[in-house]
C-alpha positions as CSV (number, residue, x, y, z in Angstrom):
1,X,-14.7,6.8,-20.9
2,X,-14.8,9.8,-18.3
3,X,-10.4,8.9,-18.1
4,X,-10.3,9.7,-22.4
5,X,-9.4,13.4,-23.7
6,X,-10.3,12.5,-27.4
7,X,-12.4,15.7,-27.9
8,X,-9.9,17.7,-26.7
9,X,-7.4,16.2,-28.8
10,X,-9.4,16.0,-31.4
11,X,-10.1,19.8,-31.4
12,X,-6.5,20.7,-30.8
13,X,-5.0,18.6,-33.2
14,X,-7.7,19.4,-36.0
15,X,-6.7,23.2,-35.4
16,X,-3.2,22.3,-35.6
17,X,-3.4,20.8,-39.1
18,X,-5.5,24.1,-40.1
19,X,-8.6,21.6,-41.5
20,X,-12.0,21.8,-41.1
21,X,-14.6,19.8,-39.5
22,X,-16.3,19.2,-43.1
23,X,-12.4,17.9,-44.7
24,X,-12.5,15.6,-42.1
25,X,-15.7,14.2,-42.8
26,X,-14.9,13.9,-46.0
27,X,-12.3,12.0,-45.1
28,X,-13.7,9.8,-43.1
29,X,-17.0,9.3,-44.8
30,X,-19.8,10.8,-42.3
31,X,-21.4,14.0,-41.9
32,X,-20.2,17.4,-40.4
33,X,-22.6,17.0,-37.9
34,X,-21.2,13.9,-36.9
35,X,-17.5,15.5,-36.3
36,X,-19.0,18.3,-34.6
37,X,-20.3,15.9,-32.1
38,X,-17.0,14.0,-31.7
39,X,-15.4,17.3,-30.8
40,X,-18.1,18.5,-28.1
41,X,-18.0,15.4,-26.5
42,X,-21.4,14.1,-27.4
43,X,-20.6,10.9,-29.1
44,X,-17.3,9.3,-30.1
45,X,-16.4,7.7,-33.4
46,X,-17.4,4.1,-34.8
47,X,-14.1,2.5,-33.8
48,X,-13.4,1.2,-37.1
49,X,-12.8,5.0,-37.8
50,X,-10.0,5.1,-35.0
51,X,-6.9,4.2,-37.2
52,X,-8.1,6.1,-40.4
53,X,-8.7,9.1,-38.1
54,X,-5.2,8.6,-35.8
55,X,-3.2,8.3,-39.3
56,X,-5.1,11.4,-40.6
57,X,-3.7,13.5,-37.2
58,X,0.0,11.7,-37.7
59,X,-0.7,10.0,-33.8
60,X,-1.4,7.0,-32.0
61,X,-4.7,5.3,-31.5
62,X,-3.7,6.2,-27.5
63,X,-2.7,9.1,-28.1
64,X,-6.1,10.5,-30.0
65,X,-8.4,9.2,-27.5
66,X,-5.8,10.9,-24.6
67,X,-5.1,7.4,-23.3
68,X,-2.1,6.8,-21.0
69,X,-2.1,2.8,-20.7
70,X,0.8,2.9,-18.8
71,X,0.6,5.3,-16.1
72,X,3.5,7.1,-14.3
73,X,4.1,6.8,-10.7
74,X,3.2,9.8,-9.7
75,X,-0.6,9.5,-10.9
76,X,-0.6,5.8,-9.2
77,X,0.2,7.3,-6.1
78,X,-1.8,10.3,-6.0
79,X,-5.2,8.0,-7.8
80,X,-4.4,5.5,-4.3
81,X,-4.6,8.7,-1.9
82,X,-7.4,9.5,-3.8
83,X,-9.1,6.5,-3.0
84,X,-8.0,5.6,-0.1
85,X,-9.4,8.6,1.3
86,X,-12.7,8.2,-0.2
87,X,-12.9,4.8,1.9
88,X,-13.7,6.7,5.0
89,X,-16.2,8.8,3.2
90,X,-17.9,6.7,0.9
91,X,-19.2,3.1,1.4
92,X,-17.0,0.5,0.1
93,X,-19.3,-0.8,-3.0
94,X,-19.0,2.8,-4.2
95,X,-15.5,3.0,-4.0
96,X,-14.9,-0.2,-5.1
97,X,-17.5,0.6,-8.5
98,X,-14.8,2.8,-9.4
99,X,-11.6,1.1,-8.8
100,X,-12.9,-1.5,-11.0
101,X,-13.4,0.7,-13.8
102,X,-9.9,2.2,-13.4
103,X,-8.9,-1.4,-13.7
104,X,-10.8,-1.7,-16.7
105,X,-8.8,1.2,-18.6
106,X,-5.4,0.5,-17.1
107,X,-5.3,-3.3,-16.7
108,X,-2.3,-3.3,-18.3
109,X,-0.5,-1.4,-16.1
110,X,0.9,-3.4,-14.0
111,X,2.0,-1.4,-11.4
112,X,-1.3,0.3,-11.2
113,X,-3.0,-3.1,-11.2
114,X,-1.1,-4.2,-8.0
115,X,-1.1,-1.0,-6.0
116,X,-5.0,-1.4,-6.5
117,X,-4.4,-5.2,-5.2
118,X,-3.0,-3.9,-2.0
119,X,-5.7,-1.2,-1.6
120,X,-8.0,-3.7,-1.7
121,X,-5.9,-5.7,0.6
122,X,-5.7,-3.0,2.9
123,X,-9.2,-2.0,2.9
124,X,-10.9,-5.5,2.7
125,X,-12.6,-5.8,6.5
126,X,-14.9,-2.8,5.2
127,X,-16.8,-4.9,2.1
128,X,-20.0,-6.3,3.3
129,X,-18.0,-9.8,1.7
130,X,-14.7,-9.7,2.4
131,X,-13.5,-13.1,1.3
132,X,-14.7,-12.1,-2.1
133,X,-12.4,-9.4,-2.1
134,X,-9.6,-11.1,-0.8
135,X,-9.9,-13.6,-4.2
136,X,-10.0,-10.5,-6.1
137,X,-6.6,-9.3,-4.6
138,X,-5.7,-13.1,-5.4
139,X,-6.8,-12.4,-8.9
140,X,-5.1,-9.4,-9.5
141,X,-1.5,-10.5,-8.0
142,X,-2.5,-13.9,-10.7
143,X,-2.0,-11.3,-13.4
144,X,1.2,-9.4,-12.3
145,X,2.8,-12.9,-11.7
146,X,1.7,-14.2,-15.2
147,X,2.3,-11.0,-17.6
148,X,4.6,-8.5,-16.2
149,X,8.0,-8.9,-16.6
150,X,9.6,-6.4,-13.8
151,X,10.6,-9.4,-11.0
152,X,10.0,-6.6,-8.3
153,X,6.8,-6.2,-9.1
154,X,6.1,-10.6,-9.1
155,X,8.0,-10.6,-6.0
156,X,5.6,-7.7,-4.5
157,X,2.5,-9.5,-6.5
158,X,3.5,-12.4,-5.0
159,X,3.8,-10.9,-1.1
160,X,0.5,-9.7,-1.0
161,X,-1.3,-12.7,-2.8
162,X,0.3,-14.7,0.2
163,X,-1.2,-12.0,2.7
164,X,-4.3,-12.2,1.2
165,X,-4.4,-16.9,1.5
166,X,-3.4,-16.2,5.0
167,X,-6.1,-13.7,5.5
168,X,-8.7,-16.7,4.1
169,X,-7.4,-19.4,5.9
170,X,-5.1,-20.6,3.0
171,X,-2.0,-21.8,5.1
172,X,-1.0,-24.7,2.2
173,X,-1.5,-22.6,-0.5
174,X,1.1,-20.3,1.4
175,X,3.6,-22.9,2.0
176,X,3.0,-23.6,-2.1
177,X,3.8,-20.4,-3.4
178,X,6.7,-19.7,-0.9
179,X,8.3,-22.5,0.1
180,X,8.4,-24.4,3.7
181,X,12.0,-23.2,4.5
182,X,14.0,-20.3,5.0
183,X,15.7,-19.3,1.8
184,X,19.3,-18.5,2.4
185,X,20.6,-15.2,2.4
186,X,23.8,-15.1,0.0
187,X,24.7,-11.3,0.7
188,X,23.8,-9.4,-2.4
189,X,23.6,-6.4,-1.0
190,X,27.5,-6.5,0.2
191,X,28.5,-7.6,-3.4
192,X,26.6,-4.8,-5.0
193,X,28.0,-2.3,-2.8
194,X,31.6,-4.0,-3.3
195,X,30.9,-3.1,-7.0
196,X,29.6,0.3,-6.9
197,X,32.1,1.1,-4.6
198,X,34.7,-0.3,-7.6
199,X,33.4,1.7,-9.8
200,X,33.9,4.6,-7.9
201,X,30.4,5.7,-6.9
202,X,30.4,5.4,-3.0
203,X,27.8,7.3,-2.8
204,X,25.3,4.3,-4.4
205,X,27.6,2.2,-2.2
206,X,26.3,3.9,1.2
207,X,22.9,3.8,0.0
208,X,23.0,-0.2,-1.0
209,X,24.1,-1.0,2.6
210,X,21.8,1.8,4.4
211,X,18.7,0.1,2.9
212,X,19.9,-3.4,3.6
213,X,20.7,-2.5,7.3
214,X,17.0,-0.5,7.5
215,X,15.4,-4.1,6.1
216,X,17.6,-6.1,7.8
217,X,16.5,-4.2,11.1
218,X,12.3,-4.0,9.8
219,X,13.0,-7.9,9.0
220,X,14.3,-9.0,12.2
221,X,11.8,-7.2,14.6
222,X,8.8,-8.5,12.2
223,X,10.1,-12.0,12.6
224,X,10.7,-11.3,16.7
225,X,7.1,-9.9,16.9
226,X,5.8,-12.9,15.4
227,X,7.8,-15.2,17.3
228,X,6.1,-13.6,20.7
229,X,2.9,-15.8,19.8
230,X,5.0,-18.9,19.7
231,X,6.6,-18.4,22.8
232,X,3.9,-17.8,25.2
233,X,4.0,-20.8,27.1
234,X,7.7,-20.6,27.9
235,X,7.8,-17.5,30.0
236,X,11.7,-16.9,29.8
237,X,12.2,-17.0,26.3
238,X,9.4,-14.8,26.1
239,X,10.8,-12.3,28.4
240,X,13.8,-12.4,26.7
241,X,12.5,-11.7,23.3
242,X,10.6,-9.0,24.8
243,X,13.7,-7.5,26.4
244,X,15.9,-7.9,23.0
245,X,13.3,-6.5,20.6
246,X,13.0,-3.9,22.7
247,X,16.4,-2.6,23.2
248,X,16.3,-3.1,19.5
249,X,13.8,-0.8,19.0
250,X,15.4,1.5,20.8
251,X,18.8,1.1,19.7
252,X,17.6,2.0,16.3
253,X,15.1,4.7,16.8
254,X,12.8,2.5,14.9
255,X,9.6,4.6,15.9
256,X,11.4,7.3,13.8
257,X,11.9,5.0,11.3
258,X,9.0,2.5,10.2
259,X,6.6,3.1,13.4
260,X,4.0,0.4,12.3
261,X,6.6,-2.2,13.7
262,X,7.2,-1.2,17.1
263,X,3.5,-0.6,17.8
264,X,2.9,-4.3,16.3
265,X,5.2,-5.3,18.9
266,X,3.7,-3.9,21.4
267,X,0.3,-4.7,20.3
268,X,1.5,-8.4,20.5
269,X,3.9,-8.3,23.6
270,X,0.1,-7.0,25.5
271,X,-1.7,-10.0,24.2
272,X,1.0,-12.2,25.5
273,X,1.9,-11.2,28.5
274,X,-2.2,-11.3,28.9
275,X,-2.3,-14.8,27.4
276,X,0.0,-15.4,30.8
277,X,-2.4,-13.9,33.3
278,X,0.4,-10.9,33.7
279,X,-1.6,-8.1,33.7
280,X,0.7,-5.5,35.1
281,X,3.0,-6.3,32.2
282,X,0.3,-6.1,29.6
283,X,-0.1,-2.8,30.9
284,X,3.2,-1.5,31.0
285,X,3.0,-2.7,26.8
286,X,-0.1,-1.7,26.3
287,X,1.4,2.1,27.5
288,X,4.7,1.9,25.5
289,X,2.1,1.1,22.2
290,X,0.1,4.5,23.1
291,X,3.2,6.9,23.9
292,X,4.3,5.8,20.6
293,X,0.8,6.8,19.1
294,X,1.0,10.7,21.2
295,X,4.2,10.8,19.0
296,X,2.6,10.4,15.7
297,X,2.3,12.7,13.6
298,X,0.0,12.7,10.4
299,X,0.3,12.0,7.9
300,X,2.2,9.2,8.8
301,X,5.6,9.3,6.6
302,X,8.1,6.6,6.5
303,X,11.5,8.0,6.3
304,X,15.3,8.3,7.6
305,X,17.1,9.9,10.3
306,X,20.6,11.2,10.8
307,X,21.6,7.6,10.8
308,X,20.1,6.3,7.8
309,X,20.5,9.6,5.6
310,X,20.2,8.5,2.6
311,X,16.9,6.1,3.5
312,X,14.3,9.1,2.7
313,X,15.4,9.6,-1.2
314,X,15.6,6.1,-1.7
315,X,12.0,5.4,-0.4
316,X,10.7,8.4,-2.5
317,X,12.6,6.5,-5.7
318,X,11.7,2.7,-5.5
319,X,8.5,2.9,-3.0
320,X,5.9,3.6,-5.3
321,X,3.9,5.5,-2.4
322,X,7.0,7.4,-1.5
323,X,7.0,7.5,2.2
324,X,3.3,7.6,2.3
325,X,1.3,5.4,4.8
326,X,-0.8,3.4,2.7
327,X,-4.1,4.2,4.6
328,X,-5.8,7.1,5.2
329,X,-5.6,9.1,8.5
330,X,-8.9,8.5,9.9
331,X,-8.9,4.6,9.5
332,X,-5.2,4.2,10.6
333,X,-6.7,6.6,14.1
334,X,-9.7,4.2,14.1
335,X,-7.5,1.3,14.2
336,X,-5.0,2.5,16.2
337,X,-8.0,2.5,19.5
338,X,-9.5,-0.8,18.0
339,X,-6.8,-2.5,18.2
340,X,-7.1,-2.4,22.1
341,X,-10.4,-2.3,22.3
342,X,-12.2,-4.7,19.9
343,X,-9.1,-7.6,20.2
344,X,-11.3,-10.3,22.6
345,X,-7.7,-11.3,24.3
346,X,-7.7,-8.1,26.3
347,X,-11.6,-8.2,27.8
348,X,-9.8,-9.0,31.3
349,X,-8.6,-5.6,31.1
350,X,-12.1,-3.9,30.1
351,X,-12.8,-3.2,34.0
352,X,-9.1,-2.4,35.2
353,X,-9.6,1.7,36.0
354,X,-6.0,2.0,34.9
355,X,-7.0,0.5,31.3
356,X,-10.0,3.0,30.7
357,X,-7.4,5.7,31.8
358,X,-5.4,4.7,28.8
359,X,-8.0,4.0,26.4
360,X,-9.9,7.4,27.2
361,X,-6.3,9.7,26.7
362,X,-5.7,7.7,23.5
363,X,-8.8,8.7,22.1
364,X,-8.9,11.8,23.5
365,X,-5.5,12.4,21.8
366,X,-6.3,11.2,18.1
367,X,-9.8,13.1,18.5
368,X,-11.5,9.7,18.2
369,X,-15.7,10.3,19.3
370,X,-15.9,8.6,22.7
371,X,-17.8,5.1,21.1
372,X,-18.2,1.8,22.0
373,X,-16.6,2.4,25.7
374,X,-15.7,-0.9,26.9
């Protein structure tokens, strides 16, 4: 109940009206003592007394007990920060006591109840069980899918419930829920911005086609990235993707942009070019992934350039953690090193002196503690 303002309300509203504690127990059929209570905060009405006292005040149930069911974006995003910080400083049962009870008092908020889905998502390897928590995320998305109405929100409820199958193993269940093919693009986005641009506002126009281009570009170096695994054993179509994805990249500024998707690409073009016994080249990746990490700066904020100018406000509008990462600084750091040093594929580069040379300035540069050298 720590989330409820009735006493305060109560108080308030009571003094507003000009009553006294002793009308309203009259009213209400209990003692003074009893109302005197409600107001300090020491007990809270039977609550078969809620509608006789929320029609006595002229308010809502809700409102009375200082409820917000629905909550607005801005409190979702700054009660995620919240938390996700307190992942790095508490351990994750504690945390996760009290997201549940947030859930408890805003499960019908829907946004609410899938931002605290992808939390979960993205703080999942920390729970002594993980899987469980995965099926919670699966439970959570279950809800959105089957009582909101917003279809942005079931698309994103259904995005992250297929993360978290994939995560367990879950490949069919995947295939179920998205299909086995590629859906067809039709071109929306050129139609919208056809009409907007009809009705005069080219300004909504610009932005329609800025956003598409910037997911267009996000999409097609995600699905390149991916594709790297595939390729492996065909060393010229790997080079090749290598060599497009990275003009790409650099074409676009995307490190600017969205810079979890260039250092994925990296990340993955290492493995690779490992996987191949090319060790030299895993290097040279392996040191395009860290200048992009001497770059960042935190917190990490997605956002547009002089290209995509009108990227930043839309983010800010329809991203429900603005710009935000959607981790806290010290884990995404902590990940950033483990991600070369705790990935088994690159243990032939553990003894290479150029290798520690790299690992030991990366860490040096994020301030991570010198642990676990390789």
């Amino acid at each position: 109940m720590k989330h409820f303002q009735f006493s305060s309300v109560f108080s308030t509203r009571r003094k507003e009206l000009g009553v006294t504690q002793e009308q309203i127990a009259e009213y209400v059929g209990v003692s003074r003592a009893a109302v005197s209570k409600w107001e300090k905060g020491l007990s809270y009405p039977d609550i078969t007394l809620l509608p006789k006292l929320a029609t006595y005040f002229n308010v809502s149930i809700d409102t009375l007990l200082g409820y917000e069911p629905q909550l607005t974006k801005e409190r979702i995003t700054m009660m995620y920060r919240e938390l996700a910080n307190q992942f790095s400083q508490q351990s994750f049962e504690t945390v996760q006591e009290e997201i549940e009870q947030l859930l408890t008092e805003y499960y019908a908020c829907f946004p609410f109840v899938l931002k605290m889905a992808q939390l979960y998502l993205n703080y999942h390897t920390q729970a002594t069980q993980p899987n469980t928590i995965l099926t919670r995320v699966q439970e959570l998305c279950g809800r959105v899918k089957e009582l909101s109405e917003d279809y942005q929100l079931v698309n994103a409820a259904v995005m992250i419930e297929a993360s978290a199958m994939l995560m367990q193993g879950q490949a069919q269940e995947v295939l179920h829920i998205l299909g086995k093919d590629v859906p067809i693009q039709f071109g929306t986005e050129q139609l919208i911005a056809m009409a907007h641009t009809m009705l005069g506002d080219t300004a909504k126009a610009k932005e329609t086609l800025q956003v598409s281009m910037y997911q267009h570009v996000m999409h097609m170096i995600s699905c390149a990235t991916e594709n790297l695994m595939l390729e492996v054993g065909h060393v010229e179509n790997f080079d090749e993707t290598v060599h497009r994805t990275k003009s790409f990249i650099q074409i676009f500024h995307v490190e600017h942009l969205n810079v979890n998707a260039p250092l994925v690409f990296y990340l993955k073009a290492a493995a690779g070019y490992v996987m191949q016994n090319r060790l030299e080249r895993a290097l040279e990746m392996i040191e395009a992934y860290c200048r992009i990490c001497y770059q960042l700066k935190f917190p990490i904020q997605l956002q547009g350039d002089a290209y995509f100018y009108l990227l930043s406000d839309w983010m800010e509008e329809h991203i429900q953690l603005g710009g935000q990462a959607p981790r806290d600084n010290l884990s995404i750091k902590k990940d950033l090193v483990n991600s070369l040093t705790q990935q088994p594929v690159f243990a032939p580069l553990y003894d290479d002196p150029k290798y520690k040379a790299i690992i030991a300035n990366l860490k040096h540069h994020l301030k991570i503690e010198e642990e676990n050298e390789c």
